[in-house]
C-alpha positions in Angstrom: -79.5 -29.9 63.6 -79.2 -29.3 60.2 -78.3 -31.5 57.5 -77.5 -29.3 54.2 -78.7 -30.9 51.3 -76.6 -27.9 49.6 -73.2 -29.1 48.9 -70.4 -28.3 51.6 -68.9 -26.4 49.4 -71.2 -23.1 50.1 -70.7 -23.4 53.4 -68.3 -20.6 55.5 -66.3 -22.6 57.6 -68.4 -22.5 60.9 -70.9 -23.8 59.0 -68.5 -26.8 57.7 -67.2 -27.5 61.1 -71.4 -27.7 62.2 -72.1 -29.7 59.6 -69.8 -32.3 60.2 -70.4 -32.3 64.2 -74.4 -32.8 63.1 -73.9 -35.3 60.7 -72.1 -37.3 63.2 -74.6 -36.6 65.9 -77.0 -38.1 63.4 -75.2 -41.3 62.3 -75.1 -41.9 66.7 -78.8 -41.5 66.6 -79.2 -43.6 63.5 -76.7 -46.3 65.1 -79.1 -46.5 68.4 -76.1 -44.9 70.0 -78.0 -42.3 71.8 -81.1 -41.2 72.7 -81.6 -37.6 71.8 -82.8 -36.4 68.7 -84.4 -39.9 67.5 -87.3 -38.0 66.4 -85.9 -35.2 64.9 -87.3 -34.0 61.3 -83.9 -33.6 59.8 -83.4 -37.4 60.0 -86.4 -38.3 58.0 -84.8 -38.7 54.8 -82.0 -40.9 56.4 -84.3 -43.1 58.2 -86.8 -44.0 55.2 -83.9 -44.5 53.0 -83.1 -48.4 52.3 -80.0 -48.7 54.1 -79.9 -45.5 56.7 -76.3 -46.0 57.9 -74.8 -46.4 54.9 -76.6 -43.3 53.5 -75.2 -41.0 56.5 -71.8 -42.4 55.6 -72.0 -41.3 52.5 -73.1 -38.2 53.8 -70.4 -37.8 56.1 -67.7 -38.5 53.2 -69.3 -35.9 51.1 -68.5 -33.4 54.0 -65.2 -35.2 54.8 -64.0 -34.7 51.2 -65.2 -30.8 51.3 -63.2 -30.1 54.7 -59.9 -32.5 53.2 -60.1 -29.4 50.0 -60.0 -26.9 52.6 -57.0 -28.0 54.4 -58.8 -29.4 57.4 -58.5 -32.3 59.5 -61.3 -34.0 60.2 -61.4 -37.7 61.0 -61.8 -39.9 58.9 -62.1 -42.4 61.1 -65.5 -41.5 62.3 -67.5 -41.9 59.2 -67.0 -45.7 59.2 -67.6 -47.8 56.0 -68.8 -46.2 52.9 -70.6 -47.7 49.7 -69.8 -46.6 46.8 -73.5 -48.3 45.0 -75.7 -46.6 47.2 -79.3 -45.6 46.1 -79.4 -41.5 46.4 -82.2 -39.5 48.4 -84.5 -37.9 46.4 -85.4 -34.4 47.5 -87.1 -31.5 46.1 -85.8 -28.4 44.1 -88.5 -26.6 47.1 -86.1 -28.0 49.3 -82.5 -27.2 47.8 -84.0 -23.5 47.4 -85.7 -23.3 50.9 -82.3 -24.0 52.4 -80.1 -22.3 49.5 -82.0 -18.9 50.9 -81.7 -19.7 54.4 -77.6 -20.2 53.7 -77.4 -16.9 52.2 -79.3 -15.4 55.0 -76.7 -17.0 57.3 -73.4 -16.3 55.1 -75.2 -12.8 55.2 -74.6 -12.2 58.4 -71.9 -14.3 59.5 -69.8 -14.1 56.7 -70.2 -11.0 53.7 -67.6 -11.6 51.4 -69.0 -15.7 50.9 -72.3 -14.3 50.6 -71.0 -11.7 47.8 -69.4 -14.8 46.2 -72.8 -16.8 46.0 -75.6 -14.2 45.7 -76.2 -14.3 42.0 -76.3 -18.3 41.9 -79.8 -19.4 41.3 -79.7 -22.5 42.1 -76.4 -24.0 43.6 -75.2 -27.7 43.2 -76.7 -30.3 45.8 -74.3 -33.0 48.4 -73.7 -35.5 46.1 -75.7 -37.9 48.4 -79.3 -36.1 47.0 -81.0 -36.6 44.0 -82.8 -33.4 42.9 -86.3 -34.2 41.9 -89.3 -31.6 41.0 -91.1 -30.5 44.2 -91.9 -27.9 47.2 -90.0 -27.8 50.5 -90.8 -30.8 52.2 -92.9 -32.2 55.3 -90.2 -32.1 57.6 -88.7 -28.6 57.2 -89.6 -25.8 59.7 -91.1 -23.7 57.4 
């Protein structure tokens, strides 16, 4: 599982359609709708946030919106109520840059002429869910 914290946009679209199959795994874990992946390390930053749910939502959206630009069709439907006053999760720049590298490895591989596009970007723009605070990759990440 892996839940960017780089916006959708940098994503190729196997990457897009992942991201929104993860997210929604996640938002069943974090509605006690299944039992896999409770524990998982991705999940951290939903689960100590104030109002979980609502912050995968928002999550979800954020995706939503990136795959509505592109012409897809995902459903709406399954991201279920979304709060538009909802406190964003901090993470670190270490992050965003851990996983900004680890894209561009992918993209790479999997898809040259995206990874052309966004090579020379330092530092590209986060989901609009994070808040981008000073810091090294965090705890959770598989280093």
């Amino acid at each position: 599982m892996r839940l960017w914290t780089v916006h959708p946009r940098y994503l190729d679209p196997q990457g897009l359609v992942a991201l929104w199959r993860e997210a929604l795994l996640a938002r069943a874990v974090l509605r006690g709708e299944t039992r896999g992946y409770r524990h998982h390390p991705q999940l951290q930053r939903f689960q100590t946030h104030a109002a979980p749910r609502s912050a995968i939502s928002v999550f979800l959206a954020g995706v939503h919106a990136e795959a509505l630009a592109r012409g897809y069709s995902f459903d709406a439907s399954k991201i279920g109520p979304v709060r538009t006053k909802l406190a964003r999760v901090p993470t670190t720049s270490g992050q965003l840059d851990h996983e900004w590298q680890h894209l561009l490895g992918k993209l790479q591989v999997r898809n040259p002429d995206l990874f052309r596009r966004w090579r020379s970007l330092r530092r590209p723009e986060a989901h609009p869910l994070f808040e981008i605070v000073p810091g090294g990759v965090a705890e959770w990440e598989r280093v």
